[in-house]
C-alpha positions in Angstrom: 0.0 0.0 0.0 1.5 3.1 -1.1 2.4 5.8 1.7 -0.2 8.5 0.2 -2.8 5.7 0.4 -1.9 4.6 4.0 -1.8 8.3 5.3 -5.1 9.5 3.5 -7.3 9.0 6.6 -6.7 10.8 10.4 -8.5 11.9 13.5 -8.3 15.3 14.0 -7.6 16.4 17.1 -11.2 18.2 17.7 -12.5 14.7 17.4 -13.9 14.7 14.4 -14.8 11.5 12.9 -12.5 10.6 9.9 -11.3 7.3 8.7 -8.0 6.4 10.9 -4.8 5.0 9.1 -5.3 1.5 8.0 -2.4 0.2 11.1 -3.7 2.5 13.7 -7.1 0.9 13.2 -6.5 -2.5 13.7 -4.5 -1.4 16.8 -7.3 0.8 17.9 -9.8 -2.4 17.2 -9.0 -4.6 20.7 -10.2 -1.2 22.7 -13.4 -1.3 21.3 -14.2 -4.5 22.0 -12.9 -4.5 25.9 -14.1 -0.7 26.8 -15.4 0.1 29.7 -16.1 3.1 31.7 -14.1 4.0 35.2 -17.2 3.4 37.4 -17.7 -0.2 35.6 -14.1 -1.0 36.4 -14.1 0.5 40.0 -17.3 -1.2 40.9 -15.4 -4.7 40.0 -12.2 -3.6 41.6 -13.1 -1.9 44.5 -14.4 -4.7 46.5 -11.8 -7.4 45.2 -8.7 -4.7 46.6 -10.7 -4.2 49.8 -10.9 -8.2 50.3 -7.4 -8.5 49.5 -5.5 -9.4 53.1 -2.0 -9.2 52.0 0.1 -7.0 50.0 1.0 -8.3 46.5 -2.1 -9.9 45.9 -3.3 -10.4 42.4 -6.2 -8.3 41.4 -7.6 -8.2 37.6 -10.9 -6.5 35.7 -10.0 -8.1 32.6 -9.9 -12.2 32.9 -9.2 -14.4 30.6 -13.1 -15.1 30.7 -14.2 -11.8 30.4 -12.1 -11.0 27.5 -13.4 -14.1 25.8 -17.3 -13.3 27.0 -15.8 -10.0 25.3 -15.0 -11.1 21.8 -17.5 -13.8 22.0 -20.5 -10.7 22.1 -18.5 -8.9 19.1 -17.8 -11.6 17.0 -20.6 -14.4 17.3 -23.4 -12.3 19.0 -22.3 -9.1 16.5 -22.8 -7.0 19.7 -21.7 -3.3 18.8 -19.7 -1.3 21.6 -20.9 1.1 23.8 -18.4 3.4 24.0 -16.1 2.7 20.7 -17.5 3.0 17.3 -16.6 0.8 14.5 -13.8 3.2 13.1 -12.2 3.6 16.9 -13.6 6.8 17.7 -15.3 8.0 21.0 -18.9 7.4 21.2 -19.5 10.6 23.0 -22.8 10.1 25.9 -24.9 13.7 25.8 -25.1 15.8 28.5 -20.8 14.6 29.2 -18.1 17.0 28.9 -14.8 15.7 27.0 -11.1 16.3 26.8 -10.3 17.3 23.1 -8.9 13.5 22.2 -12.5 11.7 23.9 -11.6 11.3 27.3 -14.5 12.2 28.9 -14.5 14.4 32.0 -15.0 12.8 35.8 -15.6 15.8 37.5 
């Protein structure tokens, strides 16, 4: 694929939705199908940290099994994400305030 091809597509940084470069899409791809939102991921992680009784102690959000629940939904069940769409951009909620490259704001 020439260079000019390759090239011909960006995300500008006012988030405007334009086709991404063909490498930084497939890299972008595995976000969209394991997003999630800080309050999904704290309330998963909270409670396993606070049952922890020793230091050191493994804690994960993303297990094998979810991942694979995950890309199971996508790819068999054709489920959509919530928060990616299919070109890797934001899915930006109304009424939410966010950073000029679709973070949104917590506070």
């Amino acid at each position: 694929m020439s260079k000019t091809k390759r090239n011909q597509y960006a995300t500008t940084h006012t988030g405007e939705n334009h086709h991404v470069a063909d490498e930084t899409e497939l890299r972008k791809f595995p976000f969209g199908v394991l997003a999630a939102q800080p309050e999904e991921v704290a309330a998963d992680l909270v409670p396993k940290i606070l049952a922890q009784k020793t230091n050191g102690g493994l804690v994960e959000f993303l297990s094998t099994d979810r991942v694979l629940v995950k890309f199971f939904e996508r790819f068999v069940l054709q489920k959509k994400s919530e928060y990616i769409d299919d070109d890797g951009n934001v899915i930006k909620m109304p009424g939410e305030q966010y950073d000029a490259d679709g973070v949104r704001a917590l506070y």
